[in-house]
C-alpha positions as protocol buffer text, in pm:
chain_id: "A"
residue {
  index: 1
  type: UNK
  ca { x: -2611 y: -7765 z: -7220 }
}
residue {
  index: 2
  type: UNK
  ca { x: -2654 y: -7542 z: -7507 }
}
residue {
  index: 3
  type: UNK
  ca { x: -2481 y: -7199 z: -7462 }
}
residue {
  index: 4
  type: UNK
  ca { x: -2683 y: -6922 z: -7591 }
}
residue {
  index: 5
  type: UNK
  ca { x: -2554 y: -6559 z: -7734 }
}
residue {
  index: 6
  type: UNK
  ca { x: -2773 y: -6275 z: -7608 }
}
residue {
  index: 7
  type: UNK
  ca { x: -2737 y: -5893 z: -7622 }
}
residue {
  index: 8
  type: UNK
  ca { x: -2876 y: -5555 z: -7525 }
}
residue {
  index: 9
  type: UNK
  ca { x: -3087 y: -5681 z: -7200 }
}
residue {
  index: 10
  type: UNK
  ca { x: -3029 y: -5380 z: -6954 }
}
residue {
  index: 11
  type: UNK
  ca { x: -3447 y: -5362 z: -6923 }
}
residue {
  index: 12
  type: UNK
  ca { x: -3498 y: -5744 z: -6862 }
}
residue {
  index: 13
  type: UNK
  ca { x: -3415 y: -5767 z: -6456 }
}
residue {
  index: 14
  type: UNK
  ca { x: -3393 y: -6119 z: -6458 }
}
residue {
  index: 15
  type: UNK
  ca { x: -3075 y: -6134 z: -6781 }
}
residue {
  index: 16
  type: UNK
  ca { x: -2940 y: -5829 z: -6569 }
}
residue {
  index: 17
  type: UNK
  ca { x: -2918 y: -6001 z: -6255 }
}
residue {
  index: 18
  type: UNK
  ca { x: -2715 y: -6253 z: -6432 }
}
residue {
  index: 19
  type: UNK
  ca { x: -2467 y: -6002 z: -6579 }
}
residue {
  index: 20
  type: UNK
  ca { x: -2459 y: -5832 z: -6186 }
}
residue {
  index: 21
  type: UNK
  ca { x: -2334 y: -6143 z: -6058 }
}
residue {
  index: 22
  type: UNK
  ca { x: -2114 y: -6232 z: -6307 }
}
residue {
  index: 23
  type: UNK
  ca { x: -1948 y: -5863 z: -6258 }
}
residue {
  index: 24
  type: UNK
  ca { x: -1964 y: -5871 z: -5883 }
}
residue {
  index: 25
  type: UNK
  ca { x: -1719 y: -6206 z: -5898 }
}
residue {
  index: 26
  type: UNK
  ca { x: -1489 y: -6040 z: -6174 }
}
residue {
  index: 27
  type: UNK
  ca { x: -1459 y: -5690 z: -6081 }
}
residue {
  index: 28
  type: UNK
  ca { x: -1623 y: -5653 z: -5731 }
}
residue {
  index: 29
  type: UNK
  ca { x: -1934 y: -5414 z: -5843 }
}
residue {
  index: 30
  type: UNK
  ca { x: -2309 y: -5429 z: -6009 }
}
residue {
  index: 31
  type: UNK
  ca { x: -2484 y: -5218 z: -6239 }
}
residue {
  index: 32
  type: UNK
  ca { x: -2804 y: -5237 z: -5993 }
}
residue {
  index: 33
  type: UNK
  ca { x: -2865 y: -4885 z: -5823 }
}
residue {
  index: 34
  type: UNK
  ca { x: -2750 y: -4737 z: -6140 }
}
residue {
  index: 35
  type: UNK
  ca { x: -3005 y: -4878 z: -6307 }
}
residue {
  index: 36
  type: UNK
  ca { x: -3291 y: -4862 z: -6103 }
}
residue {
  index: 37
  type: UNK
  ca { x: -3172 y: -4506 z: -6019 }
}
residue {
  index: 38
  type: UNK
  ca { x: -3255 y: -4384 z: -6374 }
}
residue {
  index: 39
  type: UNK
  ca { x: -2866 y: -4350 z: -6510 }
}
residue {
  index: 40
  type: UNK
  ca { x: -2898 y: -4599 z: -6734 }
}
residue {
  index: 41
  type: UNK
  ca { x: -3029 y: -4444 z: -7094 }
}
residue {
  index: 42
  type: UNK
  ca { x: -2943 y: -4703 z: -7345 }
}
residue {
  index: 43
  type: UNK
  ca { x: -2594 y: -4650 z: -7481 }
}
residue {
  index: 44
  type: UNK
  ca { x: -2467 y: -4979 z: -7230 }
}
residue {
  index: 45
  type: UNK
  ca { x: -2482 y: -5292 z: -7486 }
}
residue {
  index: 46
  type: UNK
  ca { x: -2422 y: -5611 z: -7305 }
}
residue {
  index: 47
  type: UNK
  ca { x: -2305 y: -5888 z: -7543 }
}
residue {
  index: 48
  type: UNK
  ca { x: -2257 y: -6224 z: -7320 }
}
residue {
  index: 49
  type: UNK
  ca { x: -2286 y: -6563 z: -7377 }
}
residue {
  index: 50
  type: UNK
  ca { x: -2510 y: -6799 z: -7093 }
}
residue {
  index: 51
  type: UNK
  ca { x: -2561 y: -7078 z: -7046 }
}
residue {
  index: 52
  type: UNK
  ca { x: -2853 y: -7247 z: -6821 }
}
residue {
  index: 53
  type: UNK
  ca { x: -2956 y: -6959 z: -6667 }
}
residue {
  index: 54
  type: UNK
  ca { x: -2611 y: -6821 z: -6599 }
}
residue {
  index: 55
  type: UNK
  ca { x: -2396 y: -6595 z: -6769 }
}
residue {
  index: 56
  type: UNK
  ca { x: -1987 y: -6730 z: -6827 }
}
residue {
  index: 57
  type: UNK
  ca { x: -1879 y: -6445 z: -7059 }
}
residue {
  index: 58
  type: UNK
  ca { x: -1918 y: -6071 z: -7149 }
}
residue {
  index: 59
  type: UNK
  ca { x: -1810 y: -5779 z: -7351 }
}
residue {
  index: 60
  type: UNK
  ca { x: -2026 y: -5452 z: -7305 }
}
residue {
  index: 61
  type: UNK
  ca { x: -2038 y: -5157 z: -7551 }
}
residue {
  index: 62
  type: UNK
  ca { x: -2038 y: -4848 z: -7488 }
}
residue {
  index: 63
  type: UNK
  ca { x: -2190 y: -4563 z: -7714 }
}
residue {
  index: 64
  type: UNK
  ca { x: -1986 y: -4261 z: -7714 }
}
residue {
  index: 65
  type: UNK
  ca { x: -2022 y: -3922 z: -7819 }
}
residue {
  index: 66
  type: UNK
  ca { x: -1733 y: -3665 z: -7816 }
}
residue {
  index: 67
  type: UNK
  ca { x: -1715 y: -3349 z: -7945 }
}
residue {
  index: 68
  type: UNK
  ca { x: -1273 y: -3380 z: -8038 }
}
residue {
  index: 69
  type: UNK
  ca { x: -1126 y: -3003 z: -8104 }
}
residue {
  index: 70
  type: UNK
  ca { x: -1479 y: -2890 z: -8190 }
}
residue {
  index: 71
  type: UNK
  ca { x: -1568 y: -3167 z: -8423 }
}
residue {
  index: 72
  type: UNK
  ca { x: -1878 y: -3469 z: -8389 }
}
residue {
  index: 73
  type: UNK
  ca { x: -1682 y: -3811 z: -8298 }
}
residue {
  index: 74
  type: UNK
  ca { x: -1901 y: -4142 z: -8282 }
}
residue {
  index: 75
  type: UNK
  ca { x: -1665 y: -4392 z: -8116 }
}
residue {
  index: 76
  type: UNK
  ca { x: -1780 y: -4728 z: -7930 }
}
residue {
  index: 77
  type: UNK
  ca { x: -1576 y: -4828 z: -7578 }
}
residue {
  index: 78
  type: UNK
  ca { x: -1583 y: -5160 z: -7467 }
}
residue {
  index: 79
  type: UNK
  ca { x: -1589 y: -5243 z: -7130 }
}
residue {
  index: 80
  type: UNK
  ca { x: -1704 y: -5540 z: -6835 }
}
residue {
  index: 81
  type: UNK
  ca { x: -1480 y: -5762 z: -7109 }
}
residue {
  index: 82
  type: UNK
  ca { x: -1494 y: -6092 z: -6877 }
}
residue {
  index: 83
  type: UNK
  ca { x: -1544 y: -6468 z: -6837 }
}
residue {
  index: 84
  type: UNK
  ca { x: -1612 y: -6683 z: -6555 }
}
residue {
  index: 85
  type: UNK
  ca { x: -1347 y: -6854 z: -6371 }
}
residue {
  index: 86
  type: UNK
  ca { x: -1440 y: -7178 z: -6519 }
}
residue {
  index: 87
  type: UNK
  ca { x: -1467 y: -7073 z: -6901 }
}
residue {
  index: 88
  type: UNK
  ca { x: -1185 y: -6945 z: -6985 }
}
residue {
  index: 89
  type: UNK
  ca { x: -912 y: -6976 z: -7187 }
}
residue {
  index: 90
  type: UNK
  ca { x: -1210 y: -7114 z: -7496 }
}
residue {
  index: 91
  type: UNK
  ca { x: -1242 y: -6812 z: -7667 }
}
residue {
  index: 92
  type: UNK
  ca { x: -1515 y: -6688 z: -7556 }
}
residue {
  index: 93
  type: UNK
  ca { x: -1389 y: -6314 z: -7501 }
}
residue {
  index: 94
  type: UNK
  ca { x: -1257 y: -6319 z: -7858 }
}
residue {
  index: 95
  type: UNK
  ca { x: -1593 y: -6456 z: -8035 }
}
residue {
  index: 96
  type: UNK
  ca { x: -1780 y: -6156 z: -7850 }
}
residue {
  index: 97
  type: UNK
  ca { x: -1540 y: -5897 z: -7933 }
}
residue {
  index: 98
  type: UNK
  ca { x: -1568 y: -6051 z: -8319 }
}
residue {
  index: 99
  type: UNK
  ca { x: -1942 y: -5972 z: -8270 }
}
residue {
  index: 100
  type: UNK
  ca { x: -1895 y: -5660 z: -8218 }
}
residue {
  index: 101
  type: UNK
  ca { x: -1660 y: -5533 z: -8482 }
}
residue {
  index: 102
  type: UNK
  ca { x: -1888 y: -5710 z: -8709 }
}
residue {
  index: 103
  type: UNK
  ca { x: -2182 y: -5458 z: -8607 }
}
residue {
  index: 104
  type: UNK
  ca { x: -1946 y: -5177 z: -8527 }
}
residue {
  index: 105
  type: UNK
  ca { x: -1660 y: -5145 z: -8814 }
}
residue {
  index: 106
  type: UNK
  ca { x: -1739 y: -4891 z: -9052 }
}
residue {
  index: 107
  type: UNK
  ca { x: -2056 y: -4747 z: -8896 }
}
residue {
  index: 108
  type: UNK
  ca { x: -1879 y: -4551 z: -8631 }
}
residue {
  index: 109
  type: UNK
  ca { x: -1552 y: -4312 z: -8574 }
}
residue {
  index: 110
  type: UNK
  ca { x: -1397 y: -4624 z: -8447 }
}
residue {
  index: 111
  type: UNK
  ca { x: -1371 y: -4850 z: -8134 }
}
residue {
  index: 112
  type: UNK
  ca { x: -1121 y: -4837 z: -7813 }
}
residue {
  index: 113
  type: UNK
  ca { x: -1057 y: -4956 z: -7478 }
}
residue {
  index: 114
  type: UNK
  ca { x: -860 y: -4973 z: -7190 }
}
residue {
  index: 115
  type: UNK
  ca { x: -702 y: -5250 z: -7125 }
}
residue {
  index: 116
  type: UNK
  ca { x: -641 y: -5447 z: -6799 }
}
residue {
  index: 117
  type: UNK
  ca { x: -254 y: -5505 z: -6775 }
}
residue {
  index: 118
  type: UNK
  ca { x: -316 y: -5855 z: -6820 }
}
residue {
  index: 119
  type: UNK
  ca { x: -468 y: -5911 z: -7071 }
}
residue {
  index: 120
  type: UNK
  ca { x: -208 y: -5674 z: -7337 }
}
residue {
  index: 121
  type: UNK
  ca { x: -137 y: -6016 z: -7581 }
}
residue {
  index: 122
  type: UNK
  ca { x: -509 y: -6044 z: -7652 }
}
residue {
  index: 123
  type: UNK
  ca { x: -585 y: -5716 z: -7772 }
}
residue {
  index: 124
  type: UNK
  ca { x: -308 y: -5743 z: -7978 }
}
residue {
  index: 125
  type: UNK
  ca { x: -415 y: -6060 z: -8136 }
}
residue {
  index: 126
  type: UNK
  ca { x: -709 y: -5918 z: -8212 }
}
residue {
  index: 127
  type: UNK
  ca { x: -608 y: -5690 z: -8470 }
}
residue {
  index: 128
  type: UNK
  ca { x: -620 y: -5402 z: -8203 }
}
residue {
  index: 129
  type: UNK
  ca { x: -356 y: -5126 z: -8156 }
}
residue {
  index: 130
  type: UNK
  ca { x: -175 y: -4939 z: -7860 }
}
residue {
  index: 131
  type: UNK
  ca { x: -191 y: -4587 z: -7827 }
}
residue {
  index: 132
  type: UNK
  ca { x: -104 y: -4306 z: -7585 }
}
residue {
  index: 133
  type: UNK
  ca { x: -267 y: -4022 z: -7420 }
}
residue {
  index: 134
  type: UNK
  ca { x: -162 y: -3708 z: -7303 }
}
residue {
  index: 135
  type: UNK
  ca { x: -160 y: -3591 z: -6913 }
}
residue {
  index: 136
  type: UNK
  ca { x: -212 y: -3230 z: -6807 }
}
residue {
  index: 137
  type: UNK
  ca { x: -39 y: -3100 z: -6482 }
}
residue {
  index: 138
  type: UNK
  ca { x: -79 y: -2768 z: -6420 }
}
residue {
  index: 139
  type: UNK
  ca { x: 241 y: -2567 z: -6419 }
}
residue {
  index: 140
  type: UNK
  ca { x: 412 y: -2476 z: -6091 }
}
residue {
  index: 141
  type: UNK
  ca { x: 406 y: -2082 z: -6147 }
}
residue {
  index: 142
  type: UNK
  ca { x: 55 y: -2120 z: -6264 }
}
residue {
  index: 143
  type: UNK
  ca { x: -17 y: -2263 z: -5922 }
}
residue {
  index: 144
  type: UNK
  ca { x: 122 y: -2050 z: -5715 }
}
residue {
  index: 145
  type: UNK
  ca { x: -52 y: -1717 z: -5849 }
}
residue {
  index: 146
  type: UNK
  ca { x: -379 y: -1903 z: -5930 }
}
residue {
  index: 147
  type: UNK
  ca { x: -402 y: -2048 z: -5515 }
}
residue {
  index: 148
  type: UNK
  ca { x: -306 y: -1677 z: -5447 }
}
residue {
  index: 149
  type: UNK
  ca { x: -626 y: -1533 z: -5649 }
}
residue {
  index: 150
  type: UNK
  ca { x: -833 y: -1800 z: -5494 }
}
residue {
  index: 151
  type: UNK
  ca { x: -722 y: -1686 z: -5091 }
}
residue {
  index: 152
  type: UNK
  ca { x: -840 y: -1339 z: -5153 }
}
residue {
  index: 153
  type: UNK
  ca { x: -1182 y: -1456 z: -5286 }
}
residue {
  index: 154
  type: UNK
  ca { x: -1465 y: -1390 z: -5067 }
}
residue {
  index: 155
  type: UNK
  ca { x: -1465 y: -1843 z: -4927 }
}
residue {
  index: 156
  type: UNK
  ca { x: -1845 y: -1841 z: -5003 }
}
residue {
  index: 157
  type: UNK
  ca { x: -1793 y: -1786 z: -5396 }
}
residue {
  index: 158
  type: UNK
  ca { x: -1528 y: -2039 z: -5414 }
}
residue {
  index: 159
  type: UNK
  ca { x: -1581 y: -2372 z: -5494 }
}
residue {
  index: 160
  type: UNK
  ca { x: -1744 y: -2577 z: -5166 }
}
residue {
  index: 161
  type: UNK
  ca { x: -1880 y: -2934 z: -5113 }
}
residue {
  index: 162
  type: UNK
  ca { x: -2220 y: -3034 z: -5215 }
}
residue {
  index: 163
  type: UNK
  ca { x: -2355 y: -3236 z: -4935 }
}
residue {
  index: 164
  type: UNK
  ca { x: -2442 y: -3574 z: -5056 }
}
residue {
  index: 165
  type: UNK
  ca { x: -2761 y: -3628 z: -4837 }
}
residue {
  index: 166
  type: UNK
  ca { x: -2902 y: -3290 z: -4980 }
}
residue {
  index: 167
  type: UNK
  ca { x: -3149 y: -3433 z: -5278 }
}
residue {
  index: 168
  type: UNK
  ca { x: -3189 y: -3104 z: -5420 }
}
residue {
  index: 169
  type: UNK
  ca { x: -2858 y: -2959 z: -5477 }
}
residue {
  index: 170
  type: UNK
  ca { x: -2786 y: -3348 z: -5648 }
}
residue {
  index: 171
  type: UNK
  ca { x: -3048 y: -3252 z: -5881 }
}
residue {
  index: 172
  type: UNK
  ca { x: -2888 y: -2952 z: -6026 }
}
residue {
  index: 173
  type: UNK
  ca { x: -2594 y: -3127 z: -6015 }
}
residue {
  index: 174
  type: UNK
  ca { x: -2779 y: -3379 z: -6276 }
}
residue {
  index: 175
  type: UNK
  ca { x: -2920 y: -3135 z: -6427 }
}
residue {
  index: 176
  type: UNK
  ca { x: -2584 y: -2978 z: -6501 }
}
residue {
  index: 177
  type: UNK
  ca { x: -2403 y: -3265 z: -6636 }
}
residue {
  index: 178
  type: UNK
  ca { x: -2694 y: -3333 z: -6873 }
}
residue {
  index: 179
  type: UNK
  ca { x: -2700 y: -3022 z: -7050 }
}
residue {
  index: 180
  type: UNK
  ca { x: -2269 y: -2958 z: -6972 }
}
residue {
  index: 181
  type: UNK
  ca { x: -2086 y: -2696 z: -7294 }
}
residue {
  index: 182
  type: UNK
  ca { x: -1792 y: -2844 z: -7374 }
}
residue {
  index: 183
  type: UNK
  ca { x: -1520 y: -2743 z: -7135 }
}
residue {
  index: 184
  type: UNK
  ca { x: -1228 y: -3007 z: -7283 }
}
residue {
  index: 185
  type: UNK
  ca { x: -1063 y: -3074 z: -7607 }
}
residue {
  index: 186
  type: UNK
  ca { x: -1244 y: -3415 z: -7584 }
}
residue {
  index: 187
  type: UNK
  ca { x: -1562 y: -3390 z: -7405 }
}
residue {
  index: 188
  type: UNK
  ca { x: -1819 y: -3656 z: -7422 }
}
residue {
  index: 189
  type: UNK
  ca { x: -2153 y: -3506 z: -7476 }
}
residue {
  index: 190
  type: UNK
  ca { x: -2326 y: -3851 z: -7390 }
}
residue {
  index: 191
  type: UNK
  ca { x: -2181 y: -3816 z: -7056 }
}
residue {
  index: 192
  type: UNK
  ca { x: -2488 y: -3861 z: -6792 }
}
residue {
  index: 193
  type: UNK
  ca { x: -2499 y: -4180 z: -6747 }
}
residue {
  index: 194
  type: UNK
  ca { x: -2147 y: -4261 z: -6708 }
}
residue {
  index: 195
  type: UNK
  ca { x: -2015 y: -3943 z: -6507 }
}
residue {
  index: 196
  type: UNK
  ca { x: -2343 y: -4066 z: -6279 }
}
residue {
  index: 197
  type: UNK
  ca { x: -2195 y: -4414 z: -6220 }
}
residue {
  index: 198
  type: UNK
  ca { x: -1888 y: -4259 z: -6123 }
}
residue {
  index: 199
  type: UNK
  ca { x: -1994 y: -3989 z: -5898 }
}
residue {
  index: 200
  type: UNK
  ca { x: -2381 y: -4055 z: -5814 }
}
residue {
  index: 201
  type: UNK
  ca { x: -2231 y: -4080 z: -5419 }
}
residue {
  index: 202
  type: UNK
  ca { x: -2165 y: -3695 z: -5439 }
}
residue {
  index: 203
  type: UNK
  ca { x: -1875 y: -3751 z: -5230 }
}
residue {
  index: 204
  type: UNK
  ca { x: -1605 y: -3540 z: -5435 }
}
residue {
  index: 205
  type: UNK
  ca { x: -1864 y: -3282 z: -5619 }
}
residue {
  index: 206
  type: UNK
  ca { x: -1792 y: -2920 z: -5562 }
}
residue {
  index: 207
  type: UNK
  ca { x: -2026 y: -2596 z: -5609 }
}
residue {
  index: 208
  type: UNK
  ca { x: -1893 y: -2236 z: -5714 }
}
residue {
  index: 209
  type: UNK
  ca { x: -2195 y: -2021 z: -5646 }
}
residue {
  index: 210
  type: UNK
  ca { x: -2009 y: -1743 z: -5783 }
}
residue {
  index: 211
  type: UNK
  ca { x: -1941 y: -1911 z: -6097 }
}
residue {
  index: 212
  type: UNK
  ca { x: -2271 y: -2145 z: -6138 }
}
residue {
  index: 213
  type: UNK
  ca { x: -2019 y: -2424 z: -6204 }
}
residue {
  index: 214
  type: UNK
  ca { x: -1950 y: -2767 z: -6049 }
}
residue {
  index: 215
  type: UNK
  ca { x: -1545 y: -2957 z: -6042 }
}
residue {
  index: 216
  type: UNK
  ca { x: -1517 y: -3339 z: -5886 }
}
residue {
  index: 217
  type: UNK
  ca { x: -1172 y: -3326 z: -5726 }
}
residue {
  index: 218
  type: UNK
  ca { x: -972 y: -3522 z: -5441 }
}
residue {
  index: 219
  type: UNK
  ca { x: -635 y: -3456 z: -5285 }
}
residue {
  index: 220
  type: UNK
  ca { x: -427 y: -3733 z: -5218 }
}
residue {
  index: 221
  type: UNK
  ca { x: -71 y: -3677 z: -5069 }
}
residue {
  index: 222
  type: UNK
  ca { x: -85 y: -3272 z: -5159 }
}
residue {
  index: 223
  type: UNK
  ca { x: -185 y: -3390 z: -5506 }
}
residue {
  index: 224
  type: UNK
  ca { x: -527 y: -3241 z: -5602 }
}
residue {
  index: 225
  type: UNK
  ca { x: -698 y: -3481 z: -5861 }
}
residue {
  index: 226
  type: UNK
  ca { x: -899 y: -3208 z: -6055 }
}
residue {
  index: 227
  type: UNK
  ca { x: -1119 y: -3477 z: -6225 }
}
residue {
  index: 228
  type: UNK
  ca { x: -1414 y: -3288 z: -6422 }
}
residue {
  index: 229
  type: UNK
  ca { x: -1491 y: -2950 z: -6470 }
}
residue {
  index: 230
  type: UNK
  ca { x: -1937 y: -2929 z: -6543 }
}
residue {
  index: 231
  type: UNK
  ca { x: -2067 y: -2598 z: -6629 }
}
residue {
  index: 232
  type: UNK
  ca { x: -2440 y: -2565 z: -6842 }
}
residue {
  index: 233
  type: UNK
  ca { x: -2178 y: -2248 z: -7047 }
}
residue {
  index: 234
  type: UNK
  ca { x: -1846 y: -2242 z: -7132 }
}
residue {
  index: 235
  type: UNK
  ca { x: -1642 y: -2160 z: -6875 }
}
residue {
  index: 236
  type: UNK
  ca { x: -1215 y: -2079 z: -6915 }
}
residue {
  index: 237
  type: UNK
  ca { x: -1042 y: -2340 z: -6677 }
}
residue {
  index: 238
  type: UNK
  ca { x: -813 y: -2009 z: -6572 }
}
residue {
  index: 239
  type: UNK
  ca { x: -1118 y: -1879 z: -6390 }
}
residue {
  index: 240
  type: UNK
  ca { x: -1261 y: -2247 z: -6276 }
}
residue {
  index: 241
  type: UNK
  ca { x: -875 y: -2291 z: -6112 }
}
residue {
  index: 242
  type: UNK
  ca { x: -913 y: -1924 z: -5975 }
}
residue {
  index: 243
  type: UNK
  ca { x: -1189 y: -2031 z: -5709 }
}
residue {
  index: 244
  type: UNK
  ca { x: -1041 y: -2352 z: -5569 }
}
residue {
  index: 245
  type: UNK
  ca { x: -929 y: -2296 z: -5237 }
}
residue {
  index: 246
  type: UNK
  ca { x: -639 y: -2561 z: -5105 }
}
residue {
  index: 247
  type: UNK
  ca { x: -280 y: -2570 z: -5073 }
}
residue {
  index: 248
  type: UNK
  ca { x: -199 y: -2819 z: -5266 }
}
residue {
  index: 249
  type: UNK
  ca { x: 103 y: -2898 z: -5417 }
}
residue {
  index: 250
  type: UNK
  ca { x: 57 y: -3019 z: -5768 }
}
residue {
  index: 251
  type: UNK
  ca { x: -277 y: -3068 z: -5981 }
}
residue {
  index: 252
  type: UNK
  ca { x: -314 y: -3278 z: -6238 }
}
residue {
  index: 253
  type: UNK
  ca { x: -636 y: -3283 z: -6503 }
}
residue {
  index: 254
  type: UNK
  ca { x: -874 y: -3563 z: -6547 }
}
residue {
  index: 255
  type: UNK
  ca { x: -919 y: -3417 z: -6898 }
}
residue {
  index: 256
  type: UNK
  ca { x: -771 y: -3273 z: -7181 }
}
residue {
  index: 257
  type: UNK
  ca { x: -779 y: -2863 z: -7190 }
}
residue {
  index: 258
  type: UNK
  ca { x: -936 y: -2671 z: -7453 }
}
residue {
  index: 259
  type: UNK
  ca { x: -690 y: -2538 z: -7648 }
}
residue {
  index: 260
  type: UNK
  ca { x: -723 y: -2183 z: -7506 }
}
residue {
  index: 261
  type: UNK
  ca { x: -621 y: -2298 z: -7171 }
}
residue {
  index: 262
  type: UNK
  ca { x: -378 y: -2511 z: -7289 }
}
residue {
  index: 263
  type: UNK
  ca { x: -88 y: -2269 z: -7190 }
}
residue {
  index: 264
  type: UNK
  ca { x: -127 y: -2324 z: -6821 }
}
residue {
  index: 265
  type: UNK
  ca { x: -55 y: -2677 z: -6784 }
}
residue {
  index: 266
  type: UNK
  ca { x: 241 y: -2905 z: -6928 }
}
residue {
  index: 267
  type: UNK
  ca { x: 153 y: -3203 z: -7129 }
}
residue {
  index: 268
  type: UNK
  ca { x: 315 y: -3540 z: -7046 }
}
residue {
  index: 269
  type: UNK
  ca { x: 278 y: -3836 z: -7251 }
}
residue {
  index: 270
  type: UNK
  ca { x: 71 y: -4127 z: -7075 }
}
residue {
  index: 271
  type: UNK
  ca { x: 28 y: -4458 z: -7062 }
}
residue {
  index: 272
  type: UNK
  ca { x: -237 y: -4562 z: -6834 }
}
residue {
  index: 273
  type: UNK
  ca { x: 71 y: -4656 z: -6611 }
}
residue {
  index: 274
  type: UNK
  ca { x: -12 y: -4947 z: -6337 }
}
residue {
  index: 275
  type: UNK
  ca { x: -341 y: -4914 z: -6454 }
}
residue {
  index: 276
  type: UNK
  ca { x: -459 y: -4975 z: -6791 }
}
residue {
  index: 277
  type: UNK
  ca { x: -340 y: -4927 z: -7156 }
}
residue {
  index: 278
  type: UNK
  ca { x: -539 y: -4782 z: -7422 }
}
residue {
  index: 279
  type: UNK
  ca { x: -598 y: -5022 z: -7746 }
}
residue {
  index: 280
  type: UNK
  ca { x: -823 y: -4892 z: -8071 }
}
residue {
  index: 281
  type: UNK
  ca { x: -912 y: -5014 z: -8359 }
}
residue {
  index: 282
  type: UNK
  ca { x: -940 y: -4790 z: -8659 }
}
residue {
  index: 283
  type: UNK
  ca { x: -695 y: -4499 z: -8779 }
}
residue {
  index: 284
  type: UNK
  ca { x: -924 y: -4182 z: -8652 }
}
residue {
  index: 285
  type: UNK
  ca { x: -847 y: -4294 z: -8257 }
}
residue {
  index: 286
  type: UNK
  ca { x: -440 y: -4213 z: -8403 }
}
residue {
  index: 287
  type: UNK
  ca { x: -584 y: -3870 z: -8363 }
}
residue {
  index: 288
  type: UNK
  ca { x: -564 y: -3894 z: -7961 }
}
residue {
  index: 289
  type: UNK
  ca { x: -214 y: -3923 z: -7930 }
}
residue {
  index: 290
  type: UNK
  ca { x: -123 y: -3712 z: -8231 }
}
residue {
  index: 291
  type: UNK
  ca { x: -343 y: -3381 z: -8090 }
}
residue {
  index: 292
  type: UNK
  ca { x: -252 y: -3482 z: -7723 }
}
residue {
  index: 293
  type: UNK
  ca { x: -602 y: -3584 z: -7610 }
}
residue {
  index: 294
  type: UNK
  ca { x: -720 y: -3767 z: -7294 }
}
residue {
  index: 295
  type: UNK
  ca { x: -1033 y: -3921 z: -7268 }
}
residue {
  index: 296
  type: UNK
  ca { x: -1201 y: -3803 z: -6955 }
}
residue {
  index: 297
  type: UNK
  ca { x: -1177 y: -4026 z: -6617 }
}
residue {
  index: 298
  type: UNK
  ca { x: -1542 y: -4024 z: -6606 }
}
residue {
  index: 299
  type: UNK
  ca { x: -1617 y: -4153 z: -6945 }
}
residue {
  index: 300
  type: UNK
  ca { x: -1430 y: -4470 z: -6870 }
}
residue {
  index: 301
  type: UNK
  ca { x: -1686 y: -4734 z: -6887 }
}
């Protein structure tokens, strides 16, 4: 049977439903309702290889645009990087990851992603390198007086659930994240369609009337998971932090700070942990570790 390479086939249903099922048995989710929804817009690049009718291997690219400390950054994330049970270990994986740095190299900022723990020895075969982010928690004294400011707030201005079955206030929300000002040192500007695959259920958005702004968070275990701050105008993550009611007990960032707000929080270097490491290819991505970035939860692809 002859295998066949295709690419870029969001649009065609019947390619899409092959890449779906293929994704369902690797990583236990589809890319259906976010496409069909309207989230999709063209910057997820499917590269696979199928073969009658089915699809055995896949590497996806992402388009992404940051604005990094102020400045314009074009880098490309790969993600869904997977093969079917039955194909591996024939180099599949590799030969689509060589397609892309052919189109790639040298016609963007450079090319990352985060890699499953077990899978570390191929990304370092191919040519890619390990780096390290930095993690924001904000600092203790910080806490305390900001959770103070936020009790003697009138509870209506601080920040409160959006109801997920509400259509309307999830169209602001959407509205919001498409036309978000930069409110980290590395904020995607491209972000719709991802921070909608991640948070289209509603579940964990937040609304400050007061403030016009919106935060995802979740506590887990008096640790409050402050994931994305989205605000149409800039907005100093002081004041955001000011009108979040909860006694938690620690709160760590999603996202990098902008420098101005930088002198709240402590900055620990990070790994990815039990959960992924970061590999890149090409000497501007050094620049994350060395200005003690973090790419944003949501724009993980």
């Amino acid at each position: 049977m002859e295998l066949r390479f295709i690419k870029d086939y969001m649009k065609d249903s019947a390619l899409r439903h092959t890449l779906n099922k293929l994704t369902e048995e690797t990583f236990g989710f589809n890319f259906e309702t976010w496409v069909t929804n309207g989230y999709y817009e063209g910057d997820y690049i499917p590269y696979s290889y199928e073969e009658n009718g089915r699809l055995i291997a896949n590497v996806s690219v992402n388009r992404m645009e940051f604005i990094q400390n102020g400045q314009e950054k074009h880098y490309i994330q790969l993600g869904t990087v997977m093969t079917g049970k039955e194909f591996r270990n024939r180099g599949y994986a590799s030969e689509l990851i060589e397609k892309v740095l052919a189109d790639y190299v040298g016609k963007c900022d450079g090319i990352y992603l985060f890699g499953n723990l077990n899978a570390l020895g191929f990304y370092d075969k191919m040519g890619f390198s390990r780096g390290m982010q930095y993690q924001y928690i904000l600092k203790n004294d910080a806490r305390i007086a900001l959770q103070k400011k936020a009790r003697e707030l009138d509870k209506t201005d601080c920040f409160l659930p959006v109801d997920p079955a509400e259509q309307l206030p999830k169209n602001r929300y959407m509205d919001a994240v498409r036309h978000s000002a930069a409110n980290a040192a590395l904020e995607q500007k491209n972000k719709y369609g991802l921070q909608m695959f991640h948070t289209a259920g509603m579940e964990q958005v937040y609304y400050s009337r007061k403030l016009d702004c919106y935060v995802v968070m979740e506590e887990q275990n008096r640790t409050l998971y402050l994931q994305s701050v989205t605000c149409t105008k800039r907005i100093r993550l002081e004041q955001v932090l000011a009108h979040i009611r909860g006694e938690y007990d620690r709160m760590i960032l999603g996202f990098a700070p902008c420098i101005e707000d930088a002198d709240l929080l402590d900055a620990q270097l990070y790994d990815g942990k039990d959960d992924y490491r970061l590999f890149y290819y090409g000497e501007e991505l050094e620049r994350i570790e060395t200005e003690k970035l973090f790419f944003p939860v949501f724009s993980h692809a």
